[in-house]
N, C-alpha and C positions, 0 to 999 in steps of 0.2 A: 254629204257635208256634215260637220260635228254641230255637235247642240251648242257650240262657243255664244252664243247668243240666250242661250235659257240657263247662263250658270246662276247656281244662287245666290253669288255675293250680291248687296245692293250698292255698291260699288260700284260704278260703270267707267272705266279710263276712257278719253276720247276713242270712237271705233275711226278707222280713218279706212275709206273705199280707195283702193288704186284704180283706174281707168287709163291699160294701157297705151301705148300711142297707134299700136297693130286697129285693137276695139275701138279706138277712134276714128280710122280713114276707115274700116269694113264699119263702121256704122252699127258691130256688135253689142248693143244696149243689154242684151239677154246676160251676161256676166252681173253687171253692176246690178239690173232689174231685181234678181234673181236674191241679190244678197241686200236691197231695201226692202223688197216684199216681204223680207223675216221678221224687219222691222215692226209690221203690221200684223200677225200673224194673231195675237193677242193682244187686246186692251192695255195690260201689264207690260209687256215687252215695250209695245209705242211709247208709254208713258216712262219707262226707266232709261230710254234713250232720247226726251227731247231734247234738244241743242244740244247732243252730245255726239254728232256725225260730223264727219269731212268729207271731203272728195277732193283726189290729187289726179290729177294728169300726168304719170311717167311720161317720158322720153321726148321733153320738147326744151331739152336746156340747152340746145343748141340752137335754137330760135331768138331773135330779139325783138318779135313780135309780141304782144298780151296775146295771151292763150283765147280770149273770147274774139281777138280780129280773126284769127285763125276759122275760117268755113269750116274746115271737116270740125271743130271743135264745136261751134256755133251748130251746126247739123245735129252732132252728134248729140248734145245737151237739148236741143228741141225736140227729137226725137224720144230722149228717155225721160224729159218733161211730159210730152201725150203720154207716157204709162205714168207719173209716178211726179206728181206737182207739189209734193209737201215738204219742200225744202226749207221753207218758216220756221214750219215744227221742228222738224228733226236735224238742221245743221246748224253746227257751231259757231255763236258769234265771237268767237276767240280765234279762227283760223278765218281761210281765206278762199276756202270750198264756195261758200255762199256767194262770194263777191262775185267771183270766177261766172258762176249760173247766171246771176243777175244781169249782169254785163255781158252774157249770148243774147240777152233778149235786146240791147240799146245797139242804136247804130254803131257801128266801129269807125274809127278814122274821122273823127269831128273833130275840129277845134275848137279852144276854152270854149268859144261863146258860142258855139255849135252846141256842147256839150250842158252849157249854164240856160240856153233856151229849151231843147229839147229833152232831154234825160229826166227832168222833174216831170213832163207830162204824159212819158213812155213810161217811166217806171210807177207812177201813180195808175197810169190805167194795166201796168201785170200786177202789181198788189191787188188791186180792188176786182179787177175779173177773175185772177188764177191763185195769186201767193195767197191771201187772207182766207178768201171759201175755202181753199184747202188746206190751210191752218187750222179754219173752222171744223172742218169735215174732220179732223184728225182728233181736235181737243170734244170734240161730241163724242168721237167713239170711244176715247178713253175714258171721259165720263168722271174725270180728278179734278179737270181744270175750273178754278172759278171764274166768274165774269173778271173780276181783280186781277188773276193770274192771266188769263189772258191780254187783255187791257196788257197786261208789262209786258209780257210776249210781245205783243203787237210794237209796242213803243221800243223795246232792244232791235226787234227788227228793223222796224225803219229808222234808229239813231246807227244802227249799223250799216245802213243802207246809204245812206249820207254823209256818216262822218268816219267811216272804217271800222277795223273790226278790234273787239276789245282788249286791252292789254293787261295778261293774267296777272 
């Protein structure tokens, strides 16, 4: 694999992860895994790619399903959640990568008031057990973030989490 990841600009253009729809139904996580772990590899790297990831799902435009009703999708995002939980830090609140994760973890197929009773107390209990410690676990290892900067982290994430995602 190239060093596309340790170039020296301090420039970083959004990176955007493809997750084909083949690595979806085989439950192939080791693709994507493989190219977040770079992410992590050094302090420096972490910290010059927060919020600046995507993840797209090719080959599901022929669905009129949301990608997260979809099981092998929902499988598949839980599964490379047990490797690799640090979606807070590192994905984009300008795209729609984040939404997509988020919404594997809530029931699928609720109505409004299904969705207005239950969704506030599922997605509060995967912030507070898995998204935020592993935000945390990420902003301690880089070692840049302040309690302030975090604090705003925290709060992009969940106004993104509730009201959609930002418009550049």
């Amino acid at each position: 694999m190239s060093d596309f990841l340790n170039e020296a600009s301090d420039y970083v253009s959004p990176f955007v992860i493809v997750v084909s729809k083949e690595e979806v139904i085989n439950r192939d996580i080791q693709p994507a895994l493989t190219i977040l772990n770079r992410f992590l590899e050094t302090p420096e790297l972490a910290k010059k790619y927060k919020e600046n990831i995507d993840i797209a799902f090719h080959g599901y435009n022929d669905t009129s399903w949301e990608l997260f009703e979809l099981v092998p999708v929902r499988e598949y995002v839980a599964k490379l959640d047990n490797e690799f939980p640090y979606w807070l830090y590192f994905l984009s609140k300008h795209h729609l990568g984040l939404q997509c994760i988020i919404h594997c973890f809530l029931p699928p197929f609720l109505t409004d008031e299904g969705k207005q009773s239950i969704f506030p107390e599922r997605i509060d209990s995967y912030l507070m057990k898995r998204g935020f410690p592993a935000m945390n676990h990420i902003c301690q290892y880089t070692g840049g973030d302040s309690e302030e900067e975090i604090v705003e982290m925290t709060d992009r994430a969940v106004e993104y989490i509730f009201n959609g995602r930002f418009k550049n």
